[in-house]
KEKE-3310 file (N, C-alpha, C; in steps of 0.2 Angstrom, whole numbers, plus 5000, padded with zeros to 4 digits):
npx = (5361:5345:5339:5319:5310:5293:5279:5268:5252:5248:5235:5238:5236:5242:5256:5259:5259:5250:5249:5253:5261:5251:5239:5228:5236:5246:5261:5272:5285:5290:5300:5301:5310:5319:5310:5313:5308:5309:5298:5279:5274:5259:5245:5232:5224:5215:5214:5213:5222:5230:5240:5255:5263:5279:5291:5298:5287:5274:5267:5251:5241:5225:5214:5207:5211:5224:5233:5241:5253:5260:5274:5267:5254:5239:5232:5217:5217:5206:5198:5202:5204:5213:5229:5245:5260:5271:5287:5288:5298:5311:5313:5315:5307:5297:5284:5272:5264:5250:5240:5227:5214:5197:5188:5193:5192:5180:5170:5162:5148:5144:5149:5142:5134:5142:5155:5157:5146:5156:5167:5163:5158:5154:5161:5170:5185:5196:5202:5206:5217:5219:5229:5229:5216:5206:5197:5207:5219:5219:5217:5230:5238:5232:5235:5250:5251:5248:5258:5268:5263:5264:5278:5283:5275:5268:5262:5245:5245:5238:5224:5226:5227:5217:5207:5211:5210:5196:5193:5199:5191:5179:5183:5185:5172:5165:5166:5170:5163:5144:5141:5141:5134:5137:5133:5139:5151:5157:5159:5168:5178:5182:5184:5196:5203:5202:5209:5219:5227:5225:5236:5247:5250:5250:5263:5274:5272:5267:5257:5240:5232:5218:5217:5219:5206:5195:5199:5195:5179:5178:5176:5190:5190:5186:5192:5206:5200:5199:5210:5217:5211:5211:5226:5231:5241:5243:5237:5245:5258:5257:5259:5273:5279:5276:5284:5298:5298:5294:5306:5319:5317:5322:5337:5343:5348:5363:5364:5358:5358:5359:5352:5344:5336:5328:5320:5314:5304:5296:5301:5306:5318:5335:5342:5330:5323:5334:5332:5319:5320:5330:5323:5313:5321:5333:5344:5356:5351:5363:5369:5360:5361:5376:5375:5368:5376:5387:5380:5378:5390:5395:5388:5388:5402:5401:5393:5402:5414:5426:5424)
npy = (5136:5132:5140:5144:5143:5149:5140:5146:5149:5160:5164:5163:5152:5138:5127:5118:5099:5093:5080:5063:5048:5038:5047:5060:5071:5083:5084:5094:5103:5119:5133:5150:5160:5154:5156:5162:5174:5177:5179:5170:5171:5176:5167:5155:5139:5123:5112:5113:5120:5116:5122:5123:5134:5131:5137:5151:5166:5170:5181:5179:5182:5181:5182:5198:5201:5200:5190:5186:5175:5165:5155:5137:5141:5138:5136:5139:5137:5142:5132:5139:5151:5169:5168:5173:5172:5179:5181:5187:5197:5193:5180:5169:5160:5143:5133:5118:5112:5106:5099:5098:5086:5095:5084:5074:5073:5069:5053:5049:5048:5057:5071:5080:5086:5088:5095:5105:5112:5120:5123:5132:5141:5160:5165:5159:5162:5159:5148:5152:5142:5139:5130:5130:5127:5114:5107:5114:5108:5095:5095:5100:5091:5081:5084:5083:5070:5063:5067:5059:5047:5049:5047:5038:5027:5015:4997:4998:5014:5021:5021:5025:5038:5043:5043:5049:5063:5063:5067:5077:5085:5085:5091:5103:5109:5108:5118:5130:5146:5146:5140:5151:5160:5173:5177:5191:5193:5182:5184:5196:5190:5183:5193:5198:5188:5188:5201:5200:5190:5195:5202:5195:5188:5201:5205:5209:5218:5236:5240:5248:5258:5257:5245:5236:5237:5235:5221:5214:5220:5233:5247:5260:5266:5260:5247:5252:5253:5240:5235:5243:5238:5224:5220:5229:5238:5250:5243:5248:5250:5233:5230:5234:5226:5213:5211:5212:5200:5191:5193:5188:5174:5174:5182:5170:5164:5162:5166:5179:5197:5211:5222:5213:5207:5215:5223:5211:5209:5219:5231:5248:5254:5251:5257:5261:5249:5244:5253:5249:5238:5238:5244:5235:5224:5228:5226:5228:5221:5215:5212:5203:5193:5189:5187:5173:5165:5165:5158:5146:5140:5138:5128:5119:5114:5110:5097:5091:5090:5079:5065)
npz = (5119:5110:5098:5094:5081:5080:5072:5061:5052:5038:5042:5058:5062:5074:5068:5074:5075:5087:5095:5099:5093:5096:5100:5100:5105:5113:5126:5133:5136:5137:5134:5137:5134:5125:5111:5097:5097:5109:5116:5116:5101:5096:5092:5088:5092:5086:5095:5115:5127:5140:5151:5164:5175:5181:5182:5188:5181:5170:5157:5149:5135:5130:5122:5123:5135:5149:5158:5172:5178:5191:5198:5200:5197:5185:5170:5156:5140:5127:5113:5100:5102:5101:5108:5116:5125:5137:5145:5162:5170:5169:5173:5169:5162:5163:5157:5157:5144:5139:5125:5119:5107:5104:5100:5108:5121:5127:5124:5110:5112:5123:5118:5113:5121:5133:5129:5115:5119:5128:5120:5111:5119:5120:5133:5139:5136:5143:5158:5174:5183:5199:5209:5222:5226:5229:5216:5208:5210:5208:5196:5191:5193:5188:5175:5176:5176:5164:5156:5160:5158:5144:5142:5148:5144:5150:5151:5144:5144:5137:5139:5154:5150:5144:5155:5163:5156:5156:5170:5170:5161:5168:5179:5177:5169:5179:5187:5179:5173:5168:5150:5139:5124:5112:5097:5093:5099:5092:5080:5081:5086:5073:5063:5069:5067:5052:5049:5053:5045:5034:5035:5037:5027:5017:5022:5017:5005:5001:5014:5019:5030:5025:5019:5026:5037:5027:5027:5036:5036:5043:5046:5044:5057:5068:5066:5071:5084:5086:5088:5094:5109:5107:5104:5110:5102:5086:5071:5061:5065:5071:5062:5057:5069:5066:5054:5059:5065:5057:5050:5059:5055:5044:5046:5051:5036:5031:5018:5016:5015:5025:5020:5010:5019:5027:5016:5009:5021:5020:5025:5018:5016:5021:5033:5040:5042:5051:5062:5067:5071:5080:5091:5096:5100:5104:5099:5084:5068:5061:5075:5079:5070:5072:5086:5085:5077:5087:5096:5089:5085:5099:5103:5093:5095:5109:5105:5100:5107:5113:5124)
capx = (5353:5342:5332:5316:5305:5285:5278:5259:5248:5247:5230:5239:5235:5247:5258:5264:5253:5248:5248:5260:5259:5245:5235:5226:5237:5254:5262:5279:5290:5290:5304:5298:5314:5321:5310:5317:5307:5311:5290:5277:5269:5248:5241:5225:5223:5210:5217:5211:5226:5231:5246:5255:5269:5285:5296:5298:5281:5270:5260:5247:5236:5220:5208:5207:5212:5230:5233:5249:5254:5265:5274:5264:5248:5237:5228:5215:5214:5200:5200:5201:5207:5220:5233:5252:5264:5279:5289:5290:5306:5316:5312:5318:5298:5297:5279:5271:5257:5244:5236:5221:5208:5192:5183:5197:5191:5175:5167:5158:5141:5144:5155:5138:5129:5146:5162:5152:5144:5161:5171:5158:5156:5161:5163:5175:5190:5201:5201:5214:5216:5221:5233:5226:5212:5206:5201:5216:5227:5217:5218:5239:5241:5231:5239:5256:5249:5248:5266:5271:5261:5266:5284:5285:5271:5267:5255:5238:5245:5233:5217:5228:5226:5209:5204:5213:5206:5189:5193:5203:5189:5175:5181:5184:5168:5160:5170:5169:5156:5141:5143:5136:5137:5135:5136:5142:5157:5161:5162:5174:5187:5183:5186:5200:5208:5203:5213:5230:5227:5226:5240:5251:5251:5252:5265:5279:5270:5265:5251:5239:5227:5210:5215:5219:5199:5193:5200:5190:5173:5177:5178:5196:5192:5184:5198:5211:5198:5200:5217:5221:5207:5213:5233:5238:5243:5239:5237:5252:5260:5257:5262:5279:5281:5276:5288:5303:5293:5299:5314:5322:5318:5327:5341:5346:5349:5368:5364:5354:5361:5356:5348:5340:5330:5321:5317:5311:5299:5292:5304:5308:5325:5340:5342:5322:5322:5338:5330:5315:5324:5334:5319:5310:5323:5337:5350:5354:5350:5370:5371:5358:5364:5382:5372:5366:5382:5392:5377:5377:5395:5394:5383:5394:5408:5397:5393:5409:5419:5428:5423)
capy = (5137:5132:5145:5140:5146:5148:5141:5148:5149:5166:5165:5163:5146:5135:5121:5110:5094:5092:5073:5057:5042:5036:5050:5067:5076:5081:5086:5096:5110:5125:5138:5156:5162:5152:5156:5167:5184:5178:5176:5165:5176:5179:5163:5151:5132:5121:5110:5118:5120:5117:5127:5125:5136:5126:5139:5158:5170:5172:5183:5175:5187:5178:5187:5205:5198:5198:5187:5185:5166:5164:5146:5134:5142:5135:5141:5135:5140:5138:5130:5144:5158:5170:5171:5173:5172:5183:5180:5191:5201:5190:5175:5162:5154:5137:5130:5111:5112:5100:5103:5090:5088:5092:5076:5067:5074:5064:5048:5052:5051:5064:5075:5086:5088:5091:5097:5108:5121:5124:5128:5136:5147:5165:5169:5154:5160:5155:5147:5151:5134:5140:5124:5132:5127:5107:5106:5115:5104:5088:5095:5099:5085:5073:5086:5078:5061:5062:5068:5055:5041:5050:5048:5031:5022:5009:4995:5001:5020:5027:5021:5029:5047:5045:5040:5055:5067:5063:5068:5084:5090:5085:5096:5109:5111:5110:5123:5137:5148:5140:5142:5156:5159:5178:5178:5197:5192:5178:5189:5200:5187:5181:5199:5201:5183:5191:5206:5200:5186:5196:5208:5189:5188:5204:5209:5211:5223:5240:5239:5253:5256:5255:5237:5231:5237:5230:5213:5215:5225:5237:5258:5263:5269:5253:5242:5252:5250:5232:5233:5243:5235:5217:5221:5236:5244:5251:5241:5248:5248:5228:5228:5233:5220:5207:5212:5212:5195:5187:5195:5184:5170:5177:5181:5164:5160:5166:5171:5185:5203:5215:5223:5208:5205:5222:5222:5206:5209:5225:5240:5251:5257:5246:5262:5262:5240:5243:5256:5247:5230:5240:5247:5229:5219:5232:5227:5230:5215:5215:5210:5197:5187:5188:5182:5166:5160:5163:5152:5141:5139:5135:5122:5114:5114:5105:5091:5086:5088:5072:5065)
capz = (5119:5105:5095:5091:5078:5082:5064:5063:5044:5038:5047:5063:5067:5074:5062:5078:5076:5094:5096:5100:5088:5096:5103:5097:5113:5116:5133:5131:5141:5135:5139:5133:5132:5120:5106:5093:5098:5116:5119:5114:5096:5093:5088:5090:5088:5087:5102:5119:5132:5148:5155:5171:5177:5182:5185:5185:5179:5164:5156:5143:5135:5128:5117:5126:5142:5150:5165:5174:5180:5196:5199:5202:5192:5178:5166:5153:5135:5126:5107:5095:5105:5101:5114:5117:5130:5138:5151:5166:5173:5168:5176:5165:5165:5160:5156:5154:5140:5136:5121:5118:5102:5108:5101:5111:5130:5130:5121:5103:5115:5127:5115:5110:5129:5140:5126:5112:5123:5132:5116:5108:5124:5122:5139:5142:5131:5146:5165:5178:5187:5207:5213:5231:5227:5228:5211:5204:5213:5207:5187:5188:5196:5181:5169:5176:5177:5158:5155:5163:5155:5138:5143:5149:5140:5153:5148:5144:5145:5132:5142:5157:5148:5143:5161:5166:5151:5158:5177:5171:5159:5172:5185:5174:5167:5184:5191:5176:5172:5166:5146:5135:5118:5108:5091:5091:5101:5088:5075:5082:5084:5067:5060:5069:5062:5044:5048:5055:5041:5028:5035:5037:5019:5011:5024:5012:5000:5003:5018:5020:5036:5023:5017:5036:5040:5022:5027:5043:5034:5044:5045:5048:5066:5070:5063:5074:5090:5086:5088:5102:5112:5107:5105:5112:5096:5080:5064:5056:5073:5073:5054:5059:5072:5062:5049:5062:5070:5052:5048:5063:5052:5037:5048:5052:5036:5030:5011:5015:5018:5032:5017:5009:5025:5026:5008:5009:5025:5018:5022:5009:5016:5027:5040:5044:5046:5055:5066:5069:5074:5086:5094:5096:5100:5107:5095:5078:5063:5064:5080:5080:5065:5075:5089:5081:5074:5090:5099:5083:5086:5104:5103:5090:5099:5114:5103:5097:5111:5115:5132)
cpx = (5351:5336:5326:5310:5298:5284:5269:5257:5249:5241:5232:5237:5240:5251:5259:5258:5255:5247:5255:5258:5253:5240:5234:5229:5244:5254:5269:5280:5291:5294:5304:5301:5317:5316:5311:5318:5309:5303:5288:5272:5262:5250:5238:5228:5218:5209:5213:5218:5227:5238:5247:5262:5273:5288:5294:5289:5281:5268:5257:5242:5230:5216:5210:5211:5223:5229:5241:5249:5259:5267:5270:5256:5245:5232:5224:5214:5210:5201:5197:5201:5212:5223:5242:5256:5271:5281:5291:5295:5308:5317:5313:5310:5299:5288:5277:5265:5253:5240:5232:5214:5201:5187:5187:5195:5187:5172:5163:5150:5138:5146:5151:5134:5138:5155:5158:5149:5150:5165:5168:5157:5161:5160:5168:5182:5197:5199:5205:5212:5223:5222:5232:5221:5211:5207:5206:5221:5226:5219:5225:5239:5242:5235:5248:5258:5250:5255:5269:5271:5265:5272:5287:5284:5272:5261:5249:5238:5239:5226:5219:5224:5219:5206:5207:5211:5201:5189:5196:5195:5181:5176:5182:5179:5162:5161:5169:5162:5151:5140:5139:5138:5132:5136:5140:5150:5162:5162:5167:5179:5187:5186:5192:5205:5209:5207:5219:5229:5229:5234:5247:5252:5252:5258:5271:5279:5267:5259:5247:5232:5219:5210:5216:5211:5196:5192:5194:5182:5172:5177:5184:5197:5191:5189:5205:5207:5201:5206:5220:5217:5210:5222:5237:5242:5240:5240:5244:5259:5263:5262:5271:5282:5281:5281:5294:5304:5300:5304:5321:5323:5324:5334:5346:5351:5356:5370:5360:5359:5356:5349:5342:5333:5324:5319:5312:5304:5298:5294:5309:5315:5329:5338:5334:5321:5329:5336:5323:5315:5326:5327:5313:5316:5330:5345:5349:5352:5357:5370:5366:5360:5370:5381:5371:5370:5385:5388:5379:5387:5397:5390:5384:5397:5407:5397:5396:5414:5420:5427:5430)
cpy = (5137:5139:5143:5145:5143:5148:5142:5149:5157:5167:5165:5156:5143:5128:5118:5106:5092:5085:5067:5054:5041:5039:5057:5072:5077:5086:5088:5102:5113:5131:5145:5159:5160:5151:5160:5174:5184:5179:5171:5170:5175:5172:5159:5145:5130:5116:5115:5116:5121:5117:5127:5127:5130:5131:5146:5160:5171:5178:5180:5181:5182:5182:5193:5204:5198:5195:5183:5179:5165:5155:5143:5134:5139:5139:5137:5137:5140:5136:5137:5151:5160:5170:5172:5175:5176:5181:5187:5193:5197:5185:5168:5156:5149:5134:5122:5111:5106:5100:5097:5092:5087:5085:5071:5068:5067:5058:5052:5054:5057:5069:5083:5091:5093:5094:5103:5115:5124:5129:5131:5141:5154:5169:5165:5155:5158:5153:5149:5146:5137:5133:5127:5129:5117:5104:5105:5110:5099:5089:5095:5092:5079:5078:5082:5075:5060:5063:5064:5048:5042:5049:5039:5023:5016:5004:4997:5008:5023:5027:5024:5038:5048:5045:5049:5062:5069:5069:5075:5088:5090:5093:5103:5115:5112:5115:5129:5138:5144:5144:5147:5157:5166:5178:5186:5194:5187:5180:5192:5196:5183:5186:5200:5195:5186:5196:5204:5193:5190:5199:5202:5187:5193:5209:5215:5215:5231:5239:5245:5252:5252:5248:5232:5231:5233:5224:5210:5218:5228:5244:5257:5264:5264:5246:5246:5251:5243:5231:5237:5241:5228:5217:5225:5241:5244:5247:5242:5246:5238:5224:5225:5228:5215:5207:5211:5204:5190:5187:5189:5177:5169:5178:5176:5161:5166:5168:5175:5189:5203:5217:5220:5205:5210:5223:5216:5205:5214:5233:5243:5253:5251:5253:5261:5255:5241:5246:5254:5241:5232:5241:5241:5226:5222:5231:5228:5223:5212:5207:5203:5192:5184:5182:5174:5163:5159:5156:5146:5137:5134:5127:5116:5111:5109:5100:5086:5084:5084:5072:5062)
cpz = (5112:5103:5092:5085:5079:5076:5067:5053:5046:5043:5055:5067:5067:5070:5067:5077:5083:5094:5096:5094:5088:5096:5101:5102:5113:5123:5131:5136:5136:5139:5134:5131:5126:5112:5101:5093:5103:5119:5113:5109:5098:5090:5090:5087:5090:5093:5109:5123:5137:5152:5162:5170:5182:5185:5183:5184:5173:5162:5150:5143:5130:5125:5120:5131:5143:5159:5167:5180:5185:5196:5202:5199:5187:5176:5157:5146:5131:5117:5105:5096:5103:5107:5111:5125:5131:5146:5156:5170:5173:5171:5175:5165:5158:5162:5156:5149:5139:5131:5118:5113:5105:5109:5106:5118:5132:5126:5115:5107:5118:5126:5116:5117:5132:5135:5120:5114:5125:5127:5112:5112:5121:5128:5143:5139:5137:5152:5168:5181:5194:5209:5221:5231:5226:5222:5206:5204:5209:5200:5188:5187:5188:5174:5169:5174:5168:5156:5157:5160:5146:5136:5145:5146:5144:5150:5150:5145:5142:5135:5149:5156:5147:5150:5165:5164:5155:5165:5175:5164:5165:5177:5183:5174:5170:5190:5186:5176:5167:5156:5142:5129:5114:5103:5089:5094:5097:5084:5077:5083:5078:5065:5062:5068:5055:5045:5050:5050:5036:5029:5035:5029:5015:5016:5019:5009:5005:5008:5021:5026:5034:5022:5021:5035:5035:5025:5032:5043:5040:5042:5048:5055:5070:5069:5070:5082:5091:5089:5094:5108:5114:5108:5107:5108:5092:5075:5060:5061:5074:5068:5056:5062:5070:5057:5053:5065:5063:5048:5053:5061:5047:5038:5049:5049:5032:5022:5012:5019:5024:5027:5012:5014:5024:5022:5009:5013:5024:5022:5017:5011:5022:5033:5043:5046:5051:5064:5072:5072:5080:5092:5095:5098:5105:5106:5090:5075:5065:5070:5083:5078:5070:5082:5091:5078:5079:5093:5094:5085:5094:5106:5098:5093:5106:5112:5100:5100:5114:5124:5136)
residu = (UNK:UNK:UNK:UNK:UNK:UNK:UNK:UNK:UNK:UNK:UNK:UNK:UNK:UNK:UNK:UNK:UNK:UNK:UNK:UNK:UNK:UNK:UNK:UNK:UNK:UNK:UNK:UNK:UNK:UNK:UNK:UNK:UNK:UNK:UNK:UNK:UNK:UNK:UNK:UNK:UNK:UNK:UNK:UNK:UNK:UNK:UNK:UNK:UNK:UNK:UNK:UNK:UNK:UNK:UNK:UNK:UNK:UNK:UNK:UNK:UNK:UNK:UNK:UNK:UNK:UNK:UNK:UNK:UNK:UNK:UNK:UNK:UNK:UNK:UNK:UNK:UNK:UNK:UNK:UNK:UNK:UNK:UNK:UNK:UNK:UNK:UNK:UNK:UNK:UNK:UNK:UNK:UNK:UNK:UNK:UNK:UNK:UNK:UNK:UNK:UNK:UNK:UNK:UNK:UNK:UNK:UNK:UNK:UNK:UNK:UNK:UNK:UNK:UNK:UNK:UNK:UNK:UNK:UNK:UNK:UNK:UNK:UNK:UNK:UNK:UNK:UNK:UNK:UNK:UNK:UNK:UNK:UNK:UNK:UNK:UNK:UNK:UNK:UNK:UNK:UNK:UNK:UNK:UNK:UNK:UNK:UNK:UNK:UNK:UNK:UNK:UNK:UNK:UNK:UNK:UNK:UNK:UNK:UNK:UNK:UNK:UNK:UNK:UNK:UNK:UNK:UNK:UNK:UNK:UNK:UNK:UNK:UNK:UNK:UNK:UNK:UNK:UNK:UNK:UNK:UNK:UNK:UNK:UNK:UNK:UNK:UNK:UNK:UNK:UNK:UNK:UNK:UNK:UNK:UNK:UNK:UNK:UNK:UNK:UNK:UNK:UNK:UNK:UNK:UNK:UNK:UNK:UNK:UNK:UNK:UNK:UNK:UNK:UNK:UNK:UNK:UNK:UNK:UNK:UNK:UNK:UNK:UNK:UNK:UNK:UNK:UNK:UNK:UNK:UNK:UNK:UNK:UNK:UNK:UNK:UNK:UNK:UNK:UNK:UNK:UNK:UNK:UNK:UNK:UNK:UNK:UNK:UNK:UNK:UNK:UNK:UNK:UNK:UNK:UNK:UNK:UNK:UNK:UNK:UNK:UNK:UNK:UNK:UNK:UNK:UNK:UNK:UNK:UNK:UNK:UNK:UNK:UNK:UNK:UNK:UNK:UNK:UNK:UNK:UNK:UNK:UNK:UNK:UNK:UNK:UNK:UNK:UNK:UNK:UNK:UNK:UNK:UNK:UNK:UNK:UNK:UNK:UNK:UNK:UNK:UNK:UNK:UNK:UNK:UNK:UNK:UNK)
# end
């Protein structure tokens, strides 16, 4: 099994460049367990996405929102959303994503009337796409058609995917709600970029509640509503996790100690990073590093073996 690391900017935005050679879009499987926390972290791109469950159940949390995706389910992101993804009881869920740049939906003409309002809306930050449903079926289906074209590159594929673009943002966009846009509600996920930014950059250093709210001009009390409204925990709470988040990195690599790790992603003692790994991940540091060599080995050992 490959381990994958999810890269993100300290701000949380995504590093994969989402496109082929030729086109602003990529289409790729996605398997949630294998990547290194064993979900899919917190982070936004500028891409909008379209998710169809393959196998096994999700849950994707989008802005405030959690929505759980059985096989066969879609689901629509909207550009500039937080979200992240975990897989449910153990289900082994495997995904197909689509993640497409918005100038690339529609012609330059029609970009400002029919693509604009949508990801601008904040009442859109996701769709469920119901495959029971006619449209549903019609968008997997062209989300496929694309995977397909991207894969085999027939002549004339690339006027394929736009032809198909079109037909999967059309029915989208005459199927959701009709667009709205509050500038209070665009603030609040801006503030709440500026706070887990700031907190992505000074994680290593001491991190105090007031300088989370700060980064976010908020009051202390309003900085932790943010956060258990938005994440489900506390500020310091999240700290942690993010510090445990990129320790998994550090792990990987075989000059750094146990204690070198937790040093390094901002705890002050080995016992309390050891403590805190366990209780996130349900081993020790130990026992992961050990983990990733025997894998590492395994996986060796496969592609050498004489046929």
């Amino acid at each position: 099994m490959q381990i994958k690391n999810f890269k993100i900017t300290k701000g949380l935005k995504e590093l994969t460049e989402h496109r082929t050679v030729e086109l602003p879009l990529a289409c790729y499987e996605t398997k949630i367990r294998h990547n290194s926390m064993g979900y899919i972290p917190l982070h936004w791109h500028e891409e909008v996405q379209f998710v169809w469950i393959f196998r096994g159940e999700a849950i994707f949390q989008i802005d405030e929102d959690k929505v759980a995706l059985c096989e066969g389910d879609g689901l629509f992101i909207n550009s500039g959303c937080l979200h992240m993804a975990e897989e449910k009881e153990q289900t082994d869920c495997v995904y197909i994503c689509l993640n497409v740049s918005p100038r690339f939906l529609l012609p330059q003409e029609l970009f400002k009337k029919y693509v604009v309002p949508y990801i601008q809306a904040t009442n859109l930050p996701y769709v469920f796409i119901d495959a029971n449903e006619a449209w549903g079926k019609y968008l997997i289906e062209a989300i496929l058609k694309i995977k397909q074209l991207i894969e085999k590159k027939p002549d004339f594929f690339e006027i394929g995917i736009t032809m198909q673009l079109t037909a999967i943002w059309k029915n989208l966009i005459f199927n959701a709600l009709p667009p709205t846009y509050i500038h209070t509600e665009m603030l609040k996920s801006h503030r709440m970029k500026q706070m887990l930014s700031w907190i992505h950059l000074n994680y290593a250093e001491k991190v105090l509640l007031e300088d989370i709210a700060k980064a976010g001009e908020l009051s202390r009390a309003e900085c932790c509503r943010y956060f258990k409204r938005i994440l489900k925990t506390s500020p310091l709470n999240y700290v942690k996790d993010y510090r445990i988040q990129r320790s998994l990195v550090l792990l990987q690599q075989e000059e750094f100690s146990i204690t070198d790790v937790g040093y390094k992603v901002g705890f002050n003692s080995t016992s309390y990073f050891i403590e805190n790994f366990r209780r996130s991940l349900k081993m020790t540091p130990l026992a992961y590093k050990k983990s990733l060599a025997e894998k590492l080995a395994k996986e060796t050992e496969h592609t050498f073996r004489p046929n």
